[in-house]
C-alpha positions in Angstrom: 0.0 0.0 0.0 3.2 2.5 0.2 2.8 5.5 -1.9 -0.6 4.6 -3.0 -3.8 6.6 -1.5 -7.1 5.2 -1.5 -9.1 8.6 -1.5 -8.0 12.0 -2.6 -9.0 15.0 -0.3 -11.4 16.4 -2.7 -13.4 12.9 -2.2 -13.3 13.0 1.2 -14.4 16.6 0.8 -17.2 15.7 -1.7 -18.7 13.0 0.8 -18.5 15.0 4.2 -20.3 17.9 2.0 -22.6 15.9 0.6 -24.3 14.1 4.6 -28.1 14.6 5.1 -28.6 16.7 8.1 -27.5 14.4 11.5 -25.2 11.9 9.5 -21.5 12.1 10.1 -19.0 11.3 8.2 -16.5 8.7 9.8 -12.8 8.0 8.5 -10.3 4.9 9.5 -7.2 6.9 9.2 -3.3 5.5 10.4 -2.0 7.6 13.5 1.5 6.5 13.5 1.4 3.0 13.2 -2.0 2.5 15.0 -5.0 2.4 13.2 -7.8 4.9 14.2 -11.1 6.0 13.4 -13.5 8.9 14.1 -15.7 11.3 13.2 -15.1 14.1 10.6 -15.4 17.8 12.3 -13.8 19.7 9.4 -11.7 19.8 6.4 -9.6 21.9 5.1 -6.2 21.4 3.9 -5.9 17.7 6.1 -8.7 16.3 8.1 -10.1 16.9 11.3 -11.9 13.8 13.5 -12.8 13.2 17.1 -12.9 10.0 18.0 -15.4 7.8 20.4 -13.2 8.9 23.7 -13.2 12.5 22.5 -9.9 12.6 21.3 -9.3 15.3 18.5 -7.0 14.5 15.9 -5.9 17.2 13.2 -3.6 17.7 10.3 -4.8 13.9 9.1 -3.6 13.4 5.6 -6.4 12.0 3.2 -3.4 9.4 2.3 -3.7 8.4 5.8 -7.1 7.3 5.4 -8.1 4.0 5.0 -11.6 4.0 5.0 -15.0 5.6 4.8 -18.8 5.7 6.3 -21.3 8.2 6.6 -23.3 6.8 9.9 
């Protein structure tokens, strides 16, 4: 998987846009070496997601992502 993202930014972009009022937008993104997932608060130029223990997490790349579903 090295050098090869699965979504662009302007996807991710397109689908947290694009939720019907009270869906969110949930990523699986690599922190590190550990694999994470949360909920999309904002994009930008990287990612922004809280996850389920309230932990923010900014500056995600989109080529950190490894997953997507609107919930």
């Amino acid at each position: 998987m090295a050098g090869t993202a699965l979504f662009t930014l302007k996807t991710i972009k397109a689908a947290f846009r694009g939720l019907y009022p009270g869906d969110s937008l949930c990523v699986t993104f690599l922190d590190g070496e550990v694999v994470v997932t949360g909920r999309v608060t904002g994009i930008g130029g990287r990612i922004g997601a809280v996850t389920e223990k309230g932990r923010l997490h900014e500056d995600i790349h989109a080529n950190r992502v490894l997953s997507m579903e609107v919930k």
